[in-house]
mmCIF file as gemmi writes it, N, C-alpha and C atoms, coordinates in Angstrom:
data_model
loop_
_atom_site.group_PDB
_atom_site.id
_atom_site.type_symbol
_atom_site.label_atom_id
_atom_site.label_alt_id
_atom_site.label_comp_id
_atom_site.label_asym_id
_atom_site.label_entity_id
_atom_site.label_seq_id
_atom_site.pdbx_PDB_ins_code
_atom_site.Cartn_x
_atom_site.Cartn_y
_atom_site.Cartn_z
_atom_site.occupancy
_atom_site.B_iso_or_equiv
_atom_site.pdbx_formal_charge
_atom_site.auth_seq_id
_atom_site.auth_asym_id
_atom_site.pdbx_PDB_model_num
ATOM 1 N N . UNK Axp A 1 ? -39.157 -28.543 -52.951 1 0 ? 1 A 1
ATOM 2 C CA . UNK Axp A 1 ? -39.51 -27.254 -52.377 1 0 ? 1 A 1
ATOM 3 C C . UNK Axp A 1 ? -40.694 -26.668 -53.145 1 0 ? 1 A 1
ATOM 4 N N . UNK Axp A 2 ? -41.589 -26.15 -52.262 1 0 ? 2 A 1
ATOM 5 C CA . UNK Axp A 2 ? -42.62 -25.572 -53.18 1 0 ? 2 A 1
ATOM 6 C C . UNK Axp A 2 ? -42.86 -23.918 -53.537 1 0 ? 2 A 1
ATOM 7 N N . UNK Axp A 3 ? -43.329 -23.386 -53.723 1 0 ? 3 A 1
ATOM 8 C CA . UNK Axp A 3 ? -43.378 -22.235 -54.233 1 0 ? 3 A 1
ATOM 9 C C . UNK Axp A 3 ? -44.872 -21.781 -53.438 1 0 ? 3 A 1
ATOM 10 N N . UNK Axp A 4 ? -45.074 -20.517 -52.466 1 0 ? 4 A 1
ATOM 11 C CA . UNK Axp A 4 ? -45.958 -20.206 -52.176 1 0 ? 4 A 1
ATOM 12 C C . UNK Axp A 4 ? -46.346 -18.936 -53.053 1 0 ? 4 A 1
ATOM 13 N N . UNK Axp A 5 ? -47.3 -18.807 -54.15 1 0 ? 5 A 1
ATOM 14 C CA . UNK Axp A 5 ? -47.392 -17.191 -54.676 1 0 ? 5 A 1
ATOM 15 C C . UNK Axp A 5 ? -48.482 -16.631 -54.06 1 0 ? 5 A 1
ATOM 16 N N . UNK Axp A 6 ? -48.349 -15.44 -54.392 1 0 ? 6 A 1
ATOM 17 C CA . UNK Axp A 6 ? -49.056 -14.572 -53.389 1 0 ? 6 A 1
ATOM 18 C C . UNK Axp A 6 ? -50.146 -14.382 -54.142 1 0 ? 6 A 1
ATOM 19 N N . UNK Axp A 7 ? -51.426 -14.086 -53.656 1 0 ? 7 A 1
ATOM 20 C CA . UNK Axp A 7 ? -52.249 -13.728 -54.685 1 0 ? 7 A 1
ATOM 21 C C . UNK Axp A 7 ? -52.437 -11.821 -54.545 1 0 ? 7 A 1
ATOM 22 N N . UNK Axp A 8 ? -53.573 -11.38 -55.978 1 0 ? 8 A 1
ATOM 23 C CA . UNK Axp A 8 ? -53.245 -10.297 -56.385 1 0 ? 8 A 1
ATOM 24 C C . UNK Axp A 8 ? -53.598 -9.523 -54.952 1 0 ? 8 A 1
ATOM 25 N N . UNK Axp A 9 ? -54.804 -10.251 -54.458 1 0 ? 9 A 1
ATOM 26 C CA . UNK Axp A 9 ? -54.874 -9.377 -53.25 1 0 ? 9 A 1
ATOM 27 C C . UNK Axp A 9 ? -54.233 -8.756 -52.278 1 0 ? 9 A 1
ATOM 28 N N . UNK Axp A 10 ? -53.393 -9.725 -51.933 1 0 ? 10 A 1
ATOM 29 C CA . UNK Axp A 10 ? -52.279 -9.792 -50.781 1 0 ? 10 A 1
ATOM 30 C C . UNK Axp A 10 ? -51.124 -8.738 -51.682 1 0 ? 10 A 1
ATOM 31 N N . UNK Axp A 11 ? -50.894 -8.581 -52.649 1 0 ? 11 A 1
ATOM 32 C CA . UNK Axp A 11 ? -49.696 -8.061 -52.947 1 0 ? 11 A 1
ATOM 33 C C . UNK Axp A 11 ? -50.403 -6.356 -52.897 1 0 ? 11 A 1
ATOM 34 N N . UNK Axp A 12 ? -51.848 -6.282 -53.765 1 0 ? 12 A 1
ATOM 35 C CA . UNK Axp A 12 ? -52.636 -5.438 -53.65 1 0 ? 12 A 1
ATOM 36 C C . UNK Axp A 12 ? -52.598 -4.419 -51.968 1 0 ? 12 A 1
ATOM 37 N N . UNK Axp A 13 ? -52.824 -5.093 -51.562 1 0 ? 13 A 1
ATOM 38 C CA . UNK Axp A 13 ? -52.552 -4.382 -49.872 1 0 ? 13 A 1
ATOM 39 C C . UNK Axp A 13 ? -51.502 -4.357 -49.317 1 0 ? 13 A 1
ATOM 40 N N . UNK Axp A 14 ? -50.239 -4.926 -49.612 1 0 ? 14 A 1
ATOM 41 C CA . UNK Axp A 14 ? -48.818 -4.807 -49.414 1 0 ? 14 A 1
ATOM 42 C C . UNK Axp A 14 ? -48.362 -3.154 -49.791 1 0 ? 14 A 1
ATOM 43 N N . UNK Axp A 15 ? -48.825 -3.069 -50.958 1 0 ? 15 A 1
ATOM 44 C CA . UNK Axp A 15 ? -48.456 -1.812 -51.73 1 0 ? 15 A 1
ATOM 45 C C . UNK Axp A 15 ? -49.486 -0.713 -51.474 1 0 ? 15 A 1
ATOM 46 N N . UNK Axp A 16 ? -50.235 -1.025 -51.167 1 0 ? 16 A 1
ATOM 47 C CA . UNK Axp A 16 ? -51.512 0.135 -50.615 1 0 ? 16 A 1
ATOM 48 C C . UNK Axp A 16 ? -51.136 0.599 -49.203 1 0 ? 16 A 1
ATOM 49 N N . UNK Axp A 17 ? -50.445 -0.303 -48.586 1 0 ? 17 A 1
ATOM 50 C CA . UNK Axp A 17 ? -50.322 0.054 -47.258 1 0 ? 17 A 1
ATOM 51 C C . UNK Axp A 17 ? -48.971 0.621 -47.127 1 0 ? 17 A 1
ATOM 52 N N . UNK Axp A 18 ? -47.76 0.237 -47.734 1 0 ? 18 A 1
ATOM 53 C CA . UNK Axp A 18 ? -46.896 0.843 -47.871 1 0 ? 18 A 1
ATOM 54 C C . UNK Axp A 18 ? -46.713 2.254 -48.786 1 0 ? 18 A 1
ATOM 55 N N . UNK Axp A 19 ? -47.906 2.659 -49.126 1 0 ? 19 A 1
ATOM 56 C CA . UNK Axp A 19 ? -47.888 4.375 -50.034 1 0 ? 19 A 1
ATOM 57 C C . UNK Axp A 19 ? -48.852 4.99 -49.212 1 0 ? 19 A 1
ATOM 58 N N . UNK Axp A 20 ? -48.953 4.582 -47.673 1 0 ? 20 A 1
ATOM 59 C CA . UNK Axp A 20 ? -49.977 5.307 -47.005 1 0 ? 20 A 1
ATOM 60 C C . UNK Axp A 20 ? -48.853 6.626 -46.935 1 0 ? 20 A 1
ATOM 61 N N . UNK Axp A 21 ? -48.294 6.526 -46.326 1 0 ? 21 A 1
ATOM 62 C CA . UNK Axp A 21 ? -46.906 7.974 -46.19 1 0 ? 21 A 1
ATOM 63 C C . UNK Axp A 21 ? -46.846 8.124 -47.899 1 0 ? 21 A 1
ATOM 64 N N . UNK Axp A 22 ? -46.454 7.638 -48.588 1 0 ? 22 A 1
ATOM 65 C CA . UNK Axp A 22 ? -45.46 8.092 -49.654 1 0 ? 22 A 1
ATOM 66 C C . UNK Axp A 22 ? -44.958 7.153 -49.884 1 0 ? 22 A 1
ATOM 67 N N . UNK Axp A 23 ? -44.451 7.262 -51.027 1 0 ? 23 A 1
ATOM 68 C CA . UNK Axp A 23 ? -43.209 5.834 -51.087 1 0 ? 23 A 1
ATOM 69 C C . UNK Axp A 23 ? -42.764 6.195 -52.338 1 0 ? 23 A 1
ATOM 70 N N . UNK Axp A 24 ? -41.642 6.023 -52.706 1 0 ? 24 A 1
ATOM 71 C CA . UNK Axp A 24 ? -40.881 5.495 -54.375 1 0 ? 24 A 1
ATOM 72 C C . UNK Axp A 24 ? -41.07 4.109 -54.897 1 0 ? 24 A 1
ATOM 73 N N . UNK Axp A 25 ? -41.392 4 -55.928 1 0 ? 25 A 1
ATOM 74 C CA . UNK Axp A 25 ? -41.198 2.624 -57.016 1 0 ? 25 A 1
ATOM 75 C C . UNK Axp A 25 ? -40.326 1.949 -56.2 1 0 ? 25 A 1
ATOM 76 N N . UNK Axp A 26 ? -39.253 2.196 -55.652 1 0 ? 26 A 1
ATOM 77 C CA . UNK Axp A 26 ? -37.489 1.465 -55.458 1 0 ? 26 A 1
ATOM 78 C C . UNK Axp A 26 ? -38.562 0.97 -53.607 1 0 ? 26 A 1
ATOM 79 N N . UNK Axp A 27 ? -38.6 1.845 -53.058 1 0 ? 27 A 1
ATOM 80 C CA . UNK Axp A 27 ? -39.264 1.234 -51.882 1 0 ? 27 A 1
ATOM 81 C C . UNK Axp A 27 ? -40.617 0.597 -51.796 1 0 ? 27 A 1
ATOM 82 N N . UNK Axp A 28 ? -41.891 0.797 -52.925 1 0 ? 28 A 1
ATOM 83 C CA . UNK Axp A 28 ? -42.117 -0.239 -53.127 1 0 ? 28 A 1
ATOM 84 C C . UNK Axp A 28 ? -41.933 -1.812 -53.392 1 0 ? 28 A 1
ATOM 85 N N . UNK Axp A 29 ? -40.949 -1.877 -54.59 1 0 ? 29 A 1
ATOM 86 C CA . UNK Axp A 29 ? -40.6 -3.077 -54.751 1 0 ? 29 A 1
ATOM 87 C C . UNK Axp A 29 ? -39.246 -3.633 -53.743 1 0 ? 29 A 1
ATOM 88 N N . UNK Axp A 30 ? -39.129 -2.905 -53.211 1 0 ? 30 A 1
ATOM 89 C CA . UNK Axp A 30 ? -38.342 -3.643 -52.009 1 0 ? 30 A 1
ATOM 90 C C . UNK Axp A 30 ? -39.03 -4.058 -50.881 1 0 ? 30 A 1
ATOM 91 N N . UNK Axp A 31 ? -39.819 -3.493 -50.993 1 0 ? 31 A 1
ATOM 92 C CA . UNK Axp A 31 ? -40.979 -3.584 -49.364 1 0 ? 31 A 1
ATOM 93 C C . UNK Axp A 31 ? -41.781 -4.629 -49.543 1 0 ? 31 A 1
ATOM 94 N N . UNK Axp A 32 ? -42.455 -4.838 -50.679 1 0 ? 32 A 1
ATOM 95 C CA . UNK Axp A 32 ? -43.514 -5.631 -51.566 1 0 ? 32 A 1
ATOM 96 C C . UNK Axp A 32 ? -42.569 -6.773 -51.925 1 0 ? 32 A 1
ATOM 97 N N . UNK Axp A 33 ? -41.371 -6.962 -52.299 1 0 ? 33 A 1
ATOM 98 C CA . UNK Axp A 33 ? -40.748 -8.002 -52.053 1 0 ? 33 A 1
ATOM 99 C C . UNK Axp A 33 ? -41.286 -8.355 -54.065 1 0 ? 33 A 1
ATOM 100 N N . UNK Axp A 34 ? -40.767 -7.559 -54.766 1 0 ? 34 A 1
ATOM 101 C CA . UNK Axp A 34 ? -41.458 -7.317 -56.18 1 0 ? 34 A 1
ATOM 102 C C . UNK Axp A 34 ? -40.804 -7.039 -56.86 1 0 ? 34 A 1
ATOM 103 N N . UNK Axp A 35 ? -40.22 -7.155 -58.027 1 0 ? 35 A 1
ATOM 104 C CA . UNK Axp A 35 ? -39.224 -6.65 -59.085 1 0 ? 35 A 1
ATOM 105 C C . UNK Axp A 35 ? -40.246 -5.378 -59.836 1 0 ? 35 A 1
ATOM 106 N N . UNK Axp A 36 ? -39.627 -4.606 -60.63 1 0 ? 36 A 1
ATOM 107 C CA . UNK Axp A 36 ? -39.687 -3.337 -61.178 1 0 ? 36 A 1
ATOM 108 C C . UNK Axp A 36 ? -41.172 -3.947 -62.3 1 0 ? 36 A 1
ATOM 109 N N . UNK Axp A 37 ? -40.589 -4.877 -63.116 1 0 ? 37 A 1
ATOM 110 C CA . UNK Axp A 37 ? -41.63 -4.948 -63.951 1 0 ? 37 A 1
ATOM 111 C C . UNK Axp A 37 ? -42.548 -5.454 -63.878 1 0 ? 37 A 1
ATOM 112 N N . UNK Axp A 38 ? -42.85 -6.273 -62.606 1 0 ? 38 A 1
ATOM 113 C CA . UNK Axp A 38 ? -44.309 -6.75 -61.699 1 0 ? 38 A 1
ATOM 114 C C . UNK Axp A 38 ? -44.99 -5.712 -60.745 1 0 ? 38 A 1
ATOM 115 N N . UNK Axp A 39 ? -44.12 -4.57 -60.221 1 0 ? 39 A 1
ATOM 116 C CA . UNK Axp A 39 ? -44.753 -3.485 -59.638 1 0 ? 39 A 1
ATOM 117 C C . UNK Axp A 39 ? -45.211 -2.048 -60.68 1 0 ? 39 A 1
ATOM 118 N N . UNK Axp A 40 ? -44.856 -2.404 -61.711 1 0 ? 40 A 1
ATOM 119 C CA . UNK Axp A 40 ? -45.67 -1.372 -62.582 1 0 ? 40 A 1
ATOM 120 C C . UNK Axp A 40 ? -47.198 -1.286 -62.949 1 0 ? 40 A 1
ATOM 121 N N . UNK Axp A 41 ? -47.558 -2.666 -63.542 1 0 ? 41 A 1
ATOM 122 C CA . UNK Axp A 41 ? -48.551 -2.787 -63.927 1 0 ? 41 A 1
ATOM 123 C C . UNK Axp A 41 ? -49.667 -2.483 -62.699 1 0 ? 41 A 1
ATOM 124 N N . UNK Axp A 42 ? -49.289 -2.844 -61.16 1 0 ? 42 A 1
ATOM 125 C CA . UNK Axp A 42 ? -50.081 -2.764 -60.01 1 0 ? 42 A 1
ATOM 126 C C . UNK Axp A 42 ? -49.87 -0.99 -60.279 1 0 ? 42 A 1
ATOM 127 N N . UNK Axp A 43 ? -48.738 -0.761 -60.115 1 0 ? 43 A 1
ATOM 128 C CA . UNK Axp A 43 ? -49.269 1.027 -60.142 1 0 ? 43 A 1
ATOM 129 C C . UNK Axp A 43 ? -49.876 1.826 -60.931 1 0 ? 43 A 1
ATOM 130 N N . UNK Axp A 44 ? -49.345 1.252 -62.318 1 0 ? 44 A 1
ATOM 131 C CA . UNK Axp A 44 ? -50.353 2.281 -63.134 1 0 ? 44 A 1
ATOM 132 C C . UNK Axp A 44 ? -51.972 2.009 -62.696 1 0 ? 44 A 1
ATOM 133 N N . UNK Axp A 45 ? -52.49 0.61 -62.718 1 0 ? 45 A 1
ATOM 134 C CA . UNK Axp A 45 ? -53.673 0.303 -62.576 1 0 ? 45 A 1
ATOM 135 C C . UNK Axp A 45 ? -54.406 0.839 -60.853 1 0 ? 45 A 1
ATOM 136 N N . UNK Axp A 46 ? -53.851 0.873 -60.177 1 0 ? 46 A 1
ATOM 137 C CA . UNK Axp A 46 ? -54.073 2.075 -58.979 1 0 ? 46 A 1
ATOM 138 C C . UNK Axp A 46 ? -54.227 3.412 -59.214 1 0 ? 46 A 1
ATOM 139 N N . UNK Axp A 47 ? -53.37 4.088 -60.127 1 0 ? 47 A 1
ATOM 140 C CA . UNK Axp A 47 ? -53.41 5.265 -60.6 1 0 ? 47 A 1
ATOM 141 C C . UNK Axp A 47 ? -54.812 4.89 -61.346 1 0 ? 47 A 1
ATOM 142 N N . UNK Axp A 48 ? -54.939 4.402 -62.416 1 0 ? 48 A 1
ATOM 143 C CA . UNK Axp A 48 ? -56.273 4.335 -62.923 1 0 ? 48 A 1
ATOM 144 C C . UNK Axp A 48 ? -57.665 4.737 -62.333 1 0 ? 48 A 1
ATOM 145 N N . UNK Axp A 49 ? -57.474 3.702 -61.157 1 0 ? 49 A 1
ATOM 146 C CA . UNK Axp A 49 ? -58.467 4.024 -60.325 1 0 ? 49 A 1
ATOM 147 C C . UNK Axp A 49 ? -58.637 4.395 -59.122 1 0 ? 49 A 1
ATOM 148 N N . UNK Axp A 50 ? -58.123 5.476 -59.578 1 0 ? 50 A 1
ATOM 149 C CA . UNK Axp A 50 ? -57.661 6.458 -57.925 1 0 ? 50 A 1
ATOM 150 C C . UNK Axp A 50 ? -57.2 5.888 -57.066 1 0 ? 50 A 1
ATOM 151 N N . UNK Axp A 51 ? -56.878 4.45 -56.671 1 0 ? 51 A 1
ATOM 152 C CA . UNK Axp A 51 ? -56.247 4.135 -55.35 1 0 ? 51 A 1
ATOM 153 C C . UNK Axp A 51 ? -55.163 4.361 -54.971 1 0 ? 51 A 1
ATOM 154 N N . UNK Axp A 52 ? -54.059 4.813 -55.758 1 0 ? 52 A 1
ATOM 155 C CA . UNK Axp A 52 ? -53.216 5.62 -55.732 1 0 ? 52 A 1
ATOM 156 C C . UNK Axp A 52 ? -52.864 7.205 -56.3 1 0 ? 52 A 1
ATOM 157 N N . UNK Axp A 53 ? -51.962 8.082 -55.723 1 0 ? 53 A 1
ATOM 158 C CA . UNK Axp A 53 ? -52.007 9.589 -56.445 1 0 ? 53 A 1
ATOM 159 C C . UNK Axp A 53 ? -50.429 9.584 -56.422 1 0 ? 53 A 1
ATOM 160 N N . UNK Axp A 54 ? -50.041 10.293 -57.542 1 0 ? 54 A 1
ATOM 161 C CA . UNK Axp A 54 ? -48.316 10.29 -58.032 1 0 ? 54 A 1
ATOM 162 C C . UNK Axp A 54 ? -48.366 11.857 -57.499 1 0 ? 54 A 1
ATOM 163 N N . UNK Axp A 55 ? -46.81 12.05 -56.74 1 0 ? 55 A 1
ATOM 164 C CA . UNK Axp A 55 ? -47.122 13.445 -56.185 1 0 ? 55 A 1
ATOM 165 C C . UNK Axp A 55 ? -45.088 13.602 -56.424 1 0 ? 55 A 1
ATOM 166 N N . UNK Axp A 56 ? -45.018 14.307 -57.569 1 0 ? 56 A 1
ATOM 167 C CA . UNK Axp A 56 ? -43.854 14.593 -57.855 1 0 ? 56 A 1
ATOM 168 C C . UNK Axp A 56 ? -43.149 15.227 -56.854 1 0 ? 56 A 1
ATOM 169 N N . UNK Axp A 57 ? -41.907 15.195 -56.662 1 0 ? 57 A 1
ATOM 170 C CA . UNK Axp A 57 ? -40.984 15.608 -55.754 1 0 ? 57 A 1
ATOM 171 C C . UNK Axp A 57 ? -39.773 15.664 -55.518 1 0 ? 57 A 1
ATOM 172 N N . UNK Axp A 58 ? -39.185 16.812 -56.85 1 0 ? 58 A 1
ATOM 173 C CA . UNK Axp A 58 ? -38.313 17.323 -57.41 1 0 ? 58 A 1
ATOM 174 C C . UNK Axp A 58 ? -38.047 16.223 -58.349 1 0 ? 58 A 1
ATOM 175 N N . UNK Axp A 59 ? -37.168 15.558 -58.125 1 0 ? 59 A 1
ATOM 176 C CA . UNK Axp A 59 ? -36.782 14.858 -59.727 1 0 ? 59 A 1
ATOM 177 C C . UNK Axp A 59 ? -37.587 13.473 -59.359 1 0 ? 59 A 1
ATOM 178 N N . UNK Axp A 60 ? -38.135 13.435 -57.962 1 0 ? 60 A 1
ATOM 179 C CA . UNK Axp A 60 ? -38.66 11.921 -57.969 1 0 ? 60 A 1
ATOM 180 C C . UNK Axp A 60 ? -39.835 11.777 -57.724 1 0 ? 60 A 1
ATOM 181 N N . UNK Axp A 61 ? -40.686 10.893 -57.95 1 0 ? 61 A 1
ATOM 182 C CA . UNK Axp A 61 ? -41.821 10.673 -57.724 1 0 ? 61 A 1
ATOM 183 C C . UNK Axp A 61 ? -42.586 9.597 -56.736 1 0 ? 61 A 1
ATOM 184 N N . UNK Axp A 62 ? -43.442 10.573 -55.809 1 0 ? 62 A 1
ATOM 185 C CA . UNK Axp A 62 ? -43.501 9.485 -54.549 1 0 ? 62 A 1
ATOM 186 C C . UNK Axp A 62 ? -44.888 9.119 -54.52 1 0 ? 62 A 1
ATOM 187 N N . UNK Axp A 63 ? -45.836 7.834 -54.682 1 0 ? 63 A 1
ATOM 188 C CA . UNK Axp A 63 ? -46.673 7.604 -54.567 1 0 ? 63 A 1
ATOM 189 C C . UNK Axp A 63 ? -47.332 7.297 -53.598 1 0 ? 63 A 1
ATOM 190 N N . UNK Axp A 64 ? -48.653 7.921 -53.081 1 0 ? 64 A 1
ATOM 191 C CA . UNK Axp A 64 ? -49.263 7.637 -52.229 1 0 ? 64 A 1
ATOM 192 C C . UNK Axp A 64 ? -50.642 7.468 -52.252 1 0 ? 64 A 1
ATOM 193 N N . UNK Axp A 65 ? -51.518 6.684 -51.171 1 0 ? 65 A 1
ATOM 194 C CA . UNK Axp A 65 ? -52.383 6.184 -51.172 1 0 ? 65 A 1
ATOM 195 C C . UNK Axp A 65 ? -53.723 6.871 -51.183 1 0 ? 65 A 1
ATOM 196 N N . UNK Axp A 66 ? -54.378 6.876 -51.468 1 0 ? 66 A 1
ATOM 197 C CA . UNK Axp A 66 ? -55.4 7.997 -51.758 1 0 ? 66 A 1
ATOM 198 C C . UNK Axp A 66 ? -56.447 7.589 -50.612 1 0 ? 66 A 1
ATOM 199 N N . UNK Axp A 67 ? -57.751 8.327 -50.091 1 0 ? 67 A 1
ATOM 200 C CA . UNK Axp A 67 ? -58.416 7.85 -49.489 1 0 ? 67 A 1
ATOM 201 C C . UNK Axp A 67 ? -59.445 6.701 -50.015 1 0 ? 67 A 1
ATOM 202 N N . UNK Axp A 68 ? -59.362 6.333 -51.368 1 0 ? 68 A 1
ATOM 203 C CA . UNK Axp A 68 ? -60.2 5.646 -51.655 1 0 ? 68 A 1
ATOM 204 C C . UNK Axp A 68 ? -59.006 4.257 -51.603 1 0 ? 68 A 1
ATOM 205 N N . UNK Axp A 69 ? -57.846 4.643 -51.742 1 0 ? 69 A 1
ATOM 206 C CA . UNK Axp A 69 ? -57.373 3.185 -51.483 1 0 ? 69 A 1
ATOM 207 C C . UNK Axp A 69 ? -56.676 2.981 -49.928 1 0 ? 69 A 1
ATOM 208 N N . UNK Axp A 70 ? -57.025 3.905 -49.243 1 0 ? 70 A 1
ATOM 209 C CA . UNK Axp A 70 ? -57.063 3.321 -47.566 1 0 ? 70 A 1
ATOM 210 C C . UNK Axp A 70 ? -58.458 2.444 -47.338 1 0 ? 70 A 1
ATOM 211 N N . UNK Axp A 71 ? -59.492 3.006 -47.968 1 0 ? 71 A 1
ATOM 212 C CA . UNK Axp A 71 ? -60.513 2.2 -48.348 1 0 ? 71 A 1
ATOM 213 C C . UNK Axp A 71 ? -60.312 0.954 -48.726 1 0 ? 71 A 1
ATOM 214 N N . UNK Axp A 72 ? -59.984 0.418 -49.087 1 0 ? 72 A 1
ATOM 215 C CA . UNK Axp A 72 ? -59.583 -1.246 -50.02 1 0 ? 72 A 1
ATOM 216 C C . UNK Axp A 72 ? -58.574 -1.292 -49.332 1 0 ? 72 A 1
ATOM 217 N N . UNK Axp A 73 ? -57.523 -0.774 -48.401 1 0 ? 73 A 1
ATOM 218 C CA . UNK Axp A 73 ? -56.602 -1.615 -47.599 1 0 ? 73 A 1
ATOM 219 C C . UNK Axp A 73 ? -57.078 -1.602 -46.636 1 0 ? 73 A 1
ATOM 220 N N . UNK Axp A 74 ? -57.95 -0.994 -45.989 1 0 ? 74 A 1
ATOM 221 C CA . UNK Axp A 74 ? -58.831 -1.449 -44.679 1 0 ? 74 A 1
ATOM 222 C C . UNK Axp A 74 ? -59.355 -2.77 -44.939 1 0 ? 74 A 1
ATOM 223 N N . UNK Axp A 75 ? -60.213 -2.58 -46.049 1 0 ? 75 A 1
ATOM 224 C CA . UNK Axp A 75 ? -61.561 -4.187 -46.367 1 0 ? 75 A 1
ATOM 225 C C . UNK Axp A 75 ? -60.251 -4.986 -46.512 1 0 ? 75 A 1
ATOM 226 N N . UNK Axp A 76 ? -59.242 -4.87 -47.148 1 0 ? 76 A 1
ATOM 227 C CA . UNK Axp A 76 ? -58.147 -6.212 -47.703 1 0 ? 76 A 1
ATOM 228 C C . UNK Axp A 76 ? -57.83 -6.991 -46.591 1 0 ? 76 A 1
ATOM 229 N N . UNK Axp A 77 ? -57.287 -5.436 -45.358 1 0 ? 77 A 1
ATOM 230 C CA . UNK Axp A 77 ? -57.088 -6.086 -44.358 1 0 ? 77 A 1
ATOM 231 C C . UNK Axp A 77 ? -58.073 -6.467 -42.847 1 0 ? 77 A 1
ATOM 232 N N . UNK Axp A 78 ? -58.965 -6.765 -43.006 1 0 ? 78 A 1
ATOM 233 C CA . UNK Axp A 78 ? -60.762 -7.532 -42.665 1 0 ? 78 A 1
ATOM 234 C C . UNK Axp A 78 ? -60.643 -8.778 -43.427 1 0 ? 78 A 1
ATOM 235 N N . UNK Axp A 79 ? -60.478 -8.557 -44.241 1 0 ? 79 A 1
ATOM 236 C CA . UNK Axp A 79 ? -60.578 -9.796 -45.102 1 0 ? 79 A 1
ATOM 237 C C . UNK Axp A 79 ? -59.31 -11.053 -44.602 1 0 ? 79 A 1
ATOM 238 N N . UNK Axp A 80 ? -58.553 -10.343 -44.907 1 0 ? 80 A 1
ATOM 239 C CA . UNK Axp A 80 ? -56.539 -11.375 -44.571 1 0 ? 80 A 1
ATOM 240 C C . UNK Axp A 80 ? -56.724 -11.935 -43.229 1 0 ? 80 A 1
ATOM 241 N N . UNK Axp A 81 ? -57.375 -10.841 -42.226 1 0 ? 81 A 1
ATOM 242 C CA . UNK Axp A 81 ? -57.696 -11.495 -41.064 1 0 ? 81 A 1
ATOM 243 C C . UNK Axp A 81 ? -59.042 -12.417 -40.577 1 0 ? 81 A 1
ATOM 244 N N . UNK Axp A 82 ? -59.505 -12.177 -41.163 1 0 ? 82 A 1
ATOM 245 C CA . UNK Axp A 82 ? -60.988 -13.629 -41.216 1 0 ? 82 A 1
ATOM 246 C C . UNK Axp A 82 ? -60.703 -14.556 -41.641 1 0 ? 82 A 1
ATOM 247 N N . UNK Axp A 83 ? -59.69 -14.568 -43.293 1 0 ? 83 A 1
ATOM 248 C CA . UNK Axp A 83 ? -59.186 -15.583 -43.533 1 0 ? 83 A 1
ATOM 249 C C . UNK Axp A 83 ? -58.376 -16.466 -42.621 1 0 ? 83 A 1
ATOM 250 N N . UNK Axp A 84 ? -57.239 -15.939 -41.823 1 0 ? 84 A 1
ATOM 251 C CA . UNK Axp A 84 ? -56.596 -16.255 -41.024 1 0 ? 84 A 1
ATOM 252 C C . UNK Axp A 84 ? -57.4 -16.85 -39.796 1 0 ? 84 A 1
ATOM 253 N N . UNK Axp A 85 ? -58.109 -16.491 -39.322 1 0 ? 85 A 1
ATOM 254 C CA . UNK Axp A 85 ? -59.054 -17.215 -38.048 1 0 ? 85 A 1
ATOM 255 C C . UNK Axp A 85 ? -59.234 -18.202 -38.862 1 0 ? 85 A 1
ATOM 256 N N . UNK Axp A 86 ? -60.253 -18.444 -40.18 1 0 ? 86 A 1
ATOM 257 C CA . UNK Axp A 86 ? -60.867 -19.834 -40.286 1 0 ? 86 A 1
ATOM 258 C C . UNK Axp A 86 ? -59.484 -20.626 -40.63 1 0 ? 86 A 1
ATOM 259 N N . UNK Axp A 87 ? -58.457 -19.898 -40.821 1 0 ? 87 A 1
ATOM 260 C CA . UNK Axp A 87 ? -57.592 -21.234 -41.614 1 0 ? 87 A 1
ATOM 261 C C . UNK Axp A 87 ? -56.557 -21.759 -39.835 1 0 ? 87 A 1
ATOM 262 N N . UNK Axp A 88 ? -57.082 -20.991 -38.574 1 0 ? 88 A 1
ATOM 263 C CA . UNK Axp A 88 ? -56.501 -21.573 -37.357 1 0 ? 88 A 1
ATOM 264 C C . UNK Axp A 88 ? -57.346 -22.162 -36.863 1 0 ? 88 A 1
């Protein structure tokens, strides 16, 4: 059996597209299909660079996608799909 991994991109726009509404850590990595300590490092580093914004909400915190990272999940997803034509 082989192992397909995802690359950073693909996981990159998984999680960009799922904090377009909002989202929690817990529905990230359930959605993203990601354990806790592989979806951190993607968030802080979004937070870094604005592609994500942390928007507290009461005791929890729901992250969402900023316009600069609807930006990069638009191009990601241009990209996933060109790929996909040449690879049919």
């Amino acid at each position: 059996m082989t192992s397909k991994k995802r690359t950073n991109d693909l996981v990159a726009f998984e999680i960009l597209k799922i904090c377009v509404n909002g989202a929690s850590k817990t529905r990230i990595v359930y959605q993203a299909n990601l354990n806790f300590s592989t979806a951190k490092p993607y968030l802080y580093r979004f937070i870094e660079r604005g592609l994500l914004e942390v928007i507290p909400m009461g005791s929890r915190i729901v992250y969402k996608t900023t316009p600069k990272g609807i930006d990069l999940k638009e191009r990601l997803e241009r990209f996933q799909s060109e790929i996909g034509e040449l690879m049919d």
